[in-house]
C-alpha positions in Angstrom: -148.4 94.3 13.5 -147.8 92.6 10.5 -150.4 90.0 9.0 -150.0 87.5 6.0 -152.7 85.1 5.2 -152.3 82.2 2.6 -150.1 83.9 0.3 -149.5 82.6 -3.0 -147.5 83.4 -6.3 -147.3 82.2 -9.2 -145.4 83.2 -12.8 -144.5 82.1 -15.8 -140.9 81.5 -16.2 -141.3 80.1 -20.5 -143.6 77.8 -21.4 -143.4 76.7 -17.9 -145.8 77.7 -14.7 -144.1 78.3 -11.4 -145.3 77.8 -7.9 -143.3 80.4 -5.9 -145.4 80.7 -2.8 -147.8 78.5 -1.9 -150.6 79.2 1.1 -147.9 81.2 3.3 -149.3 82.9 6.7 -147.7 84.7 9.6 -147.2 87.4 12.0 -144.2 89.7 13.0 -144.8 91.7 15.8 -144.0 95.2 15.7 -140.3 95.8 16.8 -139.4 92.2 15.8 -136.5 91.6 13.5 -137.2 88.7 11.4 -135.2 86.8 8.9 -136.9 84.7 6.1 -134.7 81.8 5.2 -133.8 79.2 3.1 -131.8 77.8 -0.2 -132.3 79.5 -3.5 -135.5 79.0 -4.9 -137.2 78.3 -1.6 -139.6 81.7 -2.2 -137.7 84.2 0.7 -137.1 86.7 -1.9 -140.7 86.8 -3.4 -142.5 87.1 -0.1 -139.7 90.1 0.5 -140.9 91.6 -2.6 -144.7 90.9 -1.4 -144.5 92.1 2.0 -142.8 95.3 0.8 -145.2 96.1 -2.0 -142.8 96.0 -4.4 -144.7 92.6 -6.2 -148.7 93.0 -6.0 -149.0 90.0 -8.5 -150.3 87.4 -5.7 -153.2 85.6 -3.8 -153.8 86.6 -0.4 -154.2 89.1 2.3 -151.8 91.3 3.8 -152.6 93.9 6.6 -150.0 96.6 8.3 -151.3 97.8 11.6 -154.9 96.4 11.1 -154.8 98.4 7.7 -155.1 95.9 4.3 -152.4 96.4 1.5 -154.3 97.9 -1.5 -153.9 96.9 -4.7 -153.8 99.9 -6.5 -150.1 100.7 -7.3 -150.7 104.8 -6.9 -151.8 103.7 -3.1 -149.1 101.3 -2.9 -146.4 103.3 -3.8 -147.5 106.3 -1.4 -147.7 103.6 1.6 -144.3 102.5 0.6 -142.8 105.8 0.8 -144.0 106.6 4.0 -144.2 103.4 5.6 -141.7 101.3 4.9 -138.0 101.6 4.1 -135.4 99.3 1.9 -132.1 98.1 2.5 -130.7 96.0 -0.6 -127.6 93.8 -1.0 -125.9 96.1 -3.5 -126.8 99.3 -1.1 -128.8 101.1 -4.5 -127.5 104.5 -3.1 -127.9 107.1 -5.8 -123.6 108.0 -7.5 -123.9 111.3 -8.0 -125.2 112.0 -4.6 -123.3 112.7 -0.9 -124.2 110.3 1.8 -126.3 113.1 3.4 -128.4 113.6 -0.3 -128.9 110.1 -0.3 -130.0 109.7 3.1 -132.0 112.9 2.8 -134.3 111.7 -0.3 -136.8 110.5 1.5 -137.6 113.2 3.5 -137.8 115.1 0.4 -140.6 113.1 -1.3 -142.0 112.8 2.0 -142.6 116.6 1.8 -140.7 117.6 4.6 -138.8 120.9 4.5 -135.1 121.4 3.5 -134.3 122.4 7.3 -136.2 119.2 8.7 -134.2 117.3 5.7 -130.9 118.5 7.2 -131.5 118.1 10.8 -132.8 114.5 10.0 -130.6 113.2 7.7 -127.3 114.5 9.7 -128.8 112.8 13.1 -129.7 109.6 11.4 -126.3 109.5 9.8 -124.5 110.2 13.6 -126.9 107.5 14.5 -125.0 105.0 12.4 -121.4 106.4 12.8 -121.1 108.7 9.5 -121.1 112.0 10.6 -117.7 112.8 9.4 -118.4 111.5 5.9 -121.9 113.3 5.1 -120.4 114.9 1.8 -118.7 112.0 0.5 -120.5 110.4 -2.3 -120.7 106.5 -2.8 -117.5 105.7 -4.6 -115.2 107.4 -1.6 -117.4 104.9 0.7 -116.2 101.5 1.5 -119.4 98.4 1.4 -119.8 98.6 5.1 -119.8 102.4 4.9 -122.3 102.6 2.1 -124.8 100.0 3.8 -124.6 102.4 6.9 -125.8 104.8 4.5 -128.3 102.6 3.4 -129.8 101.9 6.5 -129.9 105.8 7.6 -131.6 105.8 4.3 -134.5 103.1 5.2 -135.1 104.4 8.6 -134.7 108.3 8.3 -138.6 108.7 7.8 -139.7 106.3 10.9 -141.2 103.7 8.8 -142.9 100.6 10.3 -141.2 98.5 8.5 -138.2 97.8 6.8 -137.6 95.6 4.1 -133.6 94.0 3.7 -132.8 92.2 1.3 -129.1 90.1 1.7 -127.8 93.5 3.9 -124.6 91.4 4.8 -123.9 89.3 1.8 -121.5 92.0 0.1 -119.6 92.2 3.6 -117.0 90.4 5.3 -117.2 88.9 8.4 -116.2 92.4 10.9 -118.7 94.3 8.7 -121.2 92.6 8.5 -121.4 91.9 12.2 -121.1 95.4 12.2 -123.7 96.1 10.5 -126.1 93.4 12.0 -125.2 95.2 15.3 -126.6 98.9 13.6 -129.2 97.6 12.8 -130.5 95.5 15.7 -130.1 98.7 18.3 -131.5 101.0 15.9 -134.8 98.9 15.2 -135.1 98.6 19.0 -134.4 101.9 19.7 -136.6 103.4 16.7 -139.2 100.1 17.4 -139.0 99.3 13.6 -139.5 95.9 12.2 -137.1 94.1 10.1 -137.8 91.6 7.3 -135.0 90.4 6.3 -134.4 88.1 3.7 -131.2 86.1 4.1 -128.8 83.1 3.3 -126.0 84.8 5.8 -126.5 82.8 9.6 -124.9 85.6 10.9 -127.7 87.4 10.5 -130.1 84.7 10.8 -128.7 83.9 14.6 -128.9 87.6 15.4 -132.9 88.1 14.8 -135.6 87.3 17.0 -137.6 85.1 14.8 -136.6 82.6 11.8 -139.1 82.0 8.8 -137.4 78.6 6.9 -139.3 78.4 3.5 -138.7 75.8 1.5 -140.2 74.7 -2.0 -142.4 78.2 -1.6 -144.0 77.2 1.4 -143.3 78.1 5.1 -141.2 74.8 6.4 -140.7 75.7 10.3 -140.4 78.7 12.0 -138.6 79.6 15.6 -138.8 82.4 17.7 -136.3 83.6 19.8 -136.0 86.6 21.3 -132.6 86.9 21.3 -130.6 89.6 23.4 
């Protein structure tokens, strides 16, 4: 479902060059969560930020469904906002709005109508155990309650894919299994991909296949399948 071919990055970080990625290639089939590994440094987090068209500064080819990424950021941008969804480590949900606002913004720059909105953001929020705190904002939220929000967020709009960035590196232990467990069942019920980028095994051990980069290139990978 999703293609990578011999992906490579490269930036200047001072008067030095740096190899981030270096000939990376894979597939994740569609439904599939799976986590890209690895230490700090090892290029996880800048093929995140390439698979999710968020970083369109590389060497490559990337195709969704048979369909190549574009290059163009106008095209980018209205592929990300109705393709893909985000999850991020510091949850990036908007202050000033409720849980259901946030989880509704999508929807709204997706074009749909302020009764689909509604309907749609107050099942996806039931959907994640929230339904009793759709008008509190962030700061009446604990972490695990505001990544719940999060991922109602990413996967309100039925994207393809969506793109996670530490989701359980804020959370302790309960939560984040709790969390893990959201968003496992929901991808398989929804049959979303996840890519998630992580240093947690937690979530590592949950997903059904394991990308290990290391020094910018892809080291080993396994595929599990797990239940």
């Amino acid at each position: 479902m999703l293609t990578f071919n011999n992906i490579s990055k490269r930036y200047q970080l001072g008067q030095q060059n740096v190899q981030a990625l270096t000939d990376a290639s894979g597939n994740i089939a569609k439904g599939e969560m799976a986590a890209l590994c690895g230490p700090s440094g090892s290029g996880k987090s800048t093929l995140l930020n390439i698979l999710g068209m968020l970083d369109m500064d590389y060497q490559g080819d990337i195709s969704l469904a048979d369909v190549h990424y574009p290059k163009d950021r106008m095209a980018a941008a209205k592929i990300r906002r109705s393709q893909l969804g985000f999850v991020f480590q510091k949850f990036n949900l908007v202050p000033v709005m409720s849980a259901w606002e946030n989880v509704a913004y999508p929807l709204m720059l997706n074009g749909h109508s302020a009764t689909e909105q509604k309907r749609l953001a107050s099942a996806m929020l039931e959907k994640v155990g929230l339904e009793d705190f759709i008008q509190h904002r962030p700061d009446n939220l604990s972490g695990g309650q505001q990544q719940r929000v999060a991922i109602a967020r990413a996967l309100v709009h039925n994207p393809e894919i969506v793109i996670a960035d530490e989701p359980t590196a804020s959370l302790d232990s309960h939560t984040a299994e709790l969390v893990i467990d959201i968003m496992k069942s929901l991808g398989r019920e929804l049959n979303t991909t996840f890519i998630v980028a992580t240093h947690d095994p937690r979530m590592a051990s949950h997903c059904d296949r394991t990308i290990e980069l290391l020094d910018g290139r892809i080291h080993k990978e396994a595929i599990k399948w797990a239940s």
